[in-house]
C-alpha positions in Angstrom: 85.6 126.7 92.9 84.8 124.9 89.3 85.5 121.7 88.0 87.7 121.5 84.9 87.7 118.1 84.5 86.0 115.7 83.7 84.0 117.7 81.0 79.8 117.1 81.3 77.3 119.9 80.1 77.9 121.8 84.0 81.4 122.2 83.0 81.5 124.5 80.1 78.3 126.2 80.8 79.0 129.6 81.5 78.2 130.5 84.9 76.3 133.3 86.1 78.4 136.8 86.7 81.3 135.1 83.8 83.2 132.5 84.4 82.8 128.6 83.4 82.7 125.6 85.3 80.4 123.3 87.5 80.5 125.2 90.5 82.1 128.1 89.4 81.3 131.3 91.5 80.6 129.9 94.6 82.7 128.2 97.3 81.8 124.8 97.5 80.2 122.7 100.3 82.3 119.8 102.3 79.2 117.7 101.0 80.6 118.6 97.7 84.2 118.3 98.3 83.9 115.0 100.1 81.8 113.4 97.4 84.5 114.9 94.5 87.4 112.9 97.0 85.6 109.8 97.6 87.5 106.4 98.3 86.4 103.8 96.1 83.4 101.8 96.8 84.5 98.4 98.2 84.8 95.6 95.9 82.6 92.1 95.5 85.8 90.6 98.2 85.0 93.5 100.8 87.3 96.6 101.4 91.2 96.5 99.6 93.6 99.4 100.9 93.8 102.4 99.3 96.4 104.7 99.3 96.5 108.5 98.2 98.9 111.1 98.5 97.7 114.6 99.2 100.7 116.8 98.3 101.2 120.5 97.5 103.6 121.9 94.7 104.5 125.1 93.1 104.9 125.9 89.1 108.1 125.3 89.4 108.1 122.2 90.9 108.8 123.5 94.5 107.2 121.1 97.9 108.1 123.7 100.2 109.3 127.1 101.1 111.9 127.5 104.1 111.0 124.0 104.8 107.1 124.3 105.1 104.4 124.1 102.7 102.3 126.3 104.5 103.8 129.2 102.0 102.7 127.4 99.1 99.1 126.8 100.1 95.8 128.5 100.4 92.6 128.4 102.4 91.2 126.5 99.7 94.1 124.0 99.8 93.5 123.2 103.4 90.1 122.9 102.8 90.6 120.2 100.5 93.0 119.4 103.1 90.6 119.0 105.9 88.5 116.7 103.3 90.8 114.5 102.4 91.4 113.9 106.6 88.1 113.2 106.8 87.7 110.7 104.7 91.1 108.7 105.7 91.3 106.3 108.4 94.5 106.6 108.7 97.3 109.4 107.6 100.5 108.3 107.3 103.3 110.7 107.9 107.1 110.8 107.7 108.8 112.0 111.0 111.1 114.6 109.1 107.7 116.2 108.5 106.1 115.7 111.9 109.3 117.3 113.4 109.0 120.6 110.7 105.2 120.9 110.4 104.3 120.7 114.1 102.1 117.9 113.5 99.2 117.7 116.1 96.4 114.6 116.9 93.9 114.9 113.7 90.7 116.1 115.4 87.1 115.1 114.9 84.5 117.6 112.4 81.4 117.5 113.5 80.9 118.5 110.1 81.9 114.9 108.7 80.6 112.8 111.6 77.3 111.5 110.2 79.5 110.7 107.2 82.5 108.4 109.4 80.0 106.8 111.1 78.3 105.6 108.6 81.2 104.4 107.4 82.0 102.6 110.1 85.3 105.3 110.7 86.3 106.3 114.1 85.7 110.1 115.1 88.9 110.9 113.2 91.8 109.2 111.8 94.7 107.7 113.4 97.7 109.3 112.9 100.8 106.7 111.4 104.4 107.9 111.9 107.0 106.4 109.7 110.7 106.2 111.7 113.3 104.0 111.7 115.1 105.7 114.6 111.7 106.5 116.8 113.7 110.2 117.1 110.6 112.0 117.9 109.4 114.0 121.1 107.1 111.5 122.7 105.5 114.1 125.3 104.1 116.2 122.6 100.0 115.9 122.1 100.1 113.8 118.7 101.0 111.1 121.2 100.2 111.9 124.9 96.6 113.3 123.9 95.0 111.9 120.6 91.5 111.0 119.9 92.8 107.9 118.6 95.9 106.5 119.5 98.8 107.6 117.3 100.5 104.4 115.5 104.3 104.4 114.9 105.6 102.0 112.0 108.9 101.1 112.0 111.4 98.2 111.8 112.2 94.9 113.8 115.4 96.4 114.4 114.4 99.4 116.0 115.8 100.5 119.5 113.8 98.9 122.6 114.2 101.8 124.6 112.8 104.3 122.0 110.0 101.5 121.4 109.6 101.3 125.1 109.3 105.1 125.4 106.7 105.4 122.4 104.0 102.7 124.3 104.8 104.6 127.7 103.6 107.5 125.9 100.2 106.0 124.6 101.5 105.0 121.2 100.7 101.4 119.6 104.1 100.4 118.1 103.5 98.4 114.6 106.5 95.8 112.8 106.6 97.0 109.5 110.1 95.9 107.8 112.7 93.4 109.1 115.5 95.8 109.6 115.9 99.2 111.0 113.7 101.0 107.8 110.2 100.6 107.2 108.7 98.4 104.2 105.9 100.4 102.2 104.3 97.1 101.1 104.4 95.9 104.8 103.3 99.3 106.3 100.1 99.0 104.1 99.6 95.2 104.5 100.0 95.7 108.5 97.2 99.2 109.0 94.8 96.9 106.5 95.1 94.4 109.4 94.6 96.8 111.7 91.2 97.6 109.9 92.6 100.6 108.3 91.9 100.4 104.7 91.2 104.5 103.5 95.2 105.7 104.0 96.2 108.7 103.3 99.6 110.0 102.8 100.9 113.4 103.7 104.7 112.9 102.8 106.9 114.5 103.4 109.4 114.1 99.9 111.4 111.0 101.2 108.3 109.6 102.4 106.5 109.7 99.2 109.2 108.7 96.9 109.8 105.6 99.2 105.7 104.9 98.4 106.1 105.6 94.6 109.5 103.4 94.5 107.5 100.3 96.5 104.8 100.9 93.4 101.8 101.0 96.7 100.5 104.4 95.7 97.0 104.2 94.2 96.5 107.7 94.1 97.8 111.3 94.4 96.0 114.6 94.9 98.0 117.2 94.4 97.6 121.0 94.6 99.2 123.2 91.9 100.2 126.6 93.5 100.6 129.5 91.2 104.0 130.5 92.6 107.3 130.4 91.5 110.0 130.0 94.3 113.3 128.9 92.7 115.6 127.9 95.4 117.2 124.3 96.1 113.4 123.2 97.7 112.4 119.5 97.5 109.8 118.4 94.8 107.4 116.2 95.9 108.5 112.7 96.0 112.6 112.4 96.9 115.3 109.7 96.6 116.1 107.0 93.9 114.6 107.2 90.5 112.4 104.4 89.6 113.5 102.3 86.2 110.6 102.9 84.4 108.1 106.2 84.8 104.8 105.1 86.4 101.8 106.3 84.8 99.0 108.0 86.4 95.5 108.8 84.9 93.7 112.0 85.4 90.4 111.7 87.3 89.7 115.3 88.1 90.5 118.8 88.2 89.1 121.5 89.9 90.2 125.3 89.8 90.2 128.3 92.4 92.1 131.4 92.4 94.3 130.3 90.2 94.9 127.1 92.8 94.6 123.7 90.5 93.4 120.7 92.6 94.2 117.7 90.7 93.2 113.9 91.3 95.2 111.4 89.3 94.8 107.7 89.8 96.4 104.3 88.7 95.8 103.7 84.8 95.7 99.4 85.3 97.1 97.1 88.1 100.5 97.9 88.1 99.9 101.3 86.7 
């Protein structure tokens, strides 16, 4: 892996066997990973949520391939991946894609837990499910077996029984919109009251464009594939258009086998 951006002396040294880059060469350490993905440091009035978006996306602007964006990744990619869990304490998930990716209790690393505990972060980070209809399989392990308990986020108007059937199951049920949807500037206000300020978002498309359209997404980290796929997929971030673009700043790039890992953050306040 090298770094592309941001340029210092490392960068556009050559590196040793050809090649340029910090890094370059070599595969890089979690160590080195985790500090290139770090959350920012807490300000003078304590710990603010954060939110990031960890998506993956082809040249030709493709989320997935049949459905999954397994296809479209790389061992690289869920290496970064893995990182970016790791830091979280929470990962917040449509249930379209827990349904299609299989999605399973995030597990603890012993290669990270010095790091969370110093942090004051449980083992590993709490899965959040985003539903309006609670239509998942409750006897499946992201619910029945997690290291910490799965959250689902959904609306006052949700069914009772489906409710009643996630908390049998071990899941702690949070209010997050007045009507049957979910309220991305309530979802965020209520896992910061839950002591959950590092989020992280997974998607899926609907998910994300839900986040963009609510204006809560701090940052996104997204992989650049170097595939083409044509095809009807879904880009990143689905559903209404928001009036005005928002603008996002570029706060690093990093490069591997043709893979771009790229970290782009609010430019101001309100982007």
């Amino acid at each position: 892996m090298r770094r592309l951006f941001p340029v210092t002396d490392e960068t556009a040294a050559p590196a040793p066997g050809g090649g340029s880059g910090e890094g370059a060469g070599r595969e890089w350490s979690l160590e080195e990973l985790a500090a290139a993905y770090a959350y920012p440091e807490p300000g003078p009035g304590g710990p603010a949520p954060w939110l990031r978006a960890n998506m993956v996306s082809t040249l030709d602007g493709a989320a997935q391939h049949e459905g999954r964006s397994q296809p479209i990744s790389s061992a690289t990619d869920m290496r970064v991946f893995g990182t970016l869990r790791a830091l979280a304490d929470v990962v917040v998930v449509g249930a379209e894609t827990v349904r299609k990716e299989g999605y399973r209790p995030a597990r603890a690393r012993e290669d990270f837990a010095a790091m969370r505990e110093a942090a004051g972060q449980r083992p590993a980070p709490a899965i959040a499910v985003v539903t309006a209809g609670l239509d998942l399989d409750f006897s499946l392990p992201l619910f029945t077996s997690p290291l910490v308990p799965t959250l689902i986020l959904t609306g006052a108007s949700a069914a009772p029984d489906r409710v009643a059937a996630a908390e049998r199951a071990g899941a702690r049920v949070v209010t997050a919109g007045d009507g049957i949807g979910v309220d991305p500037v309530r979802a965020v206000r209520a896992l910061a009251d839950l002591g959950h300020t590092r989020l992280l978002t997974e998607g899926g498309p609907r998910l994300l464009g839900q986040i963009v359209a609510a204006g809560v997404l701090d940052e996104l980290c997204l992989t650049v594939a170097p595939m083409l796929t044509a095809g009807a997929a879904q880009r990143i971030a689905g559903g209404p258009a928001v009036t005005v673009p928002h603008r996002l700043g570029l706060v690093s790039m990093l490069e591997e086998d043709g893979f771009l890992f790229t970290r782009y953050g609010r430019t101001g306040p309100a982007y």
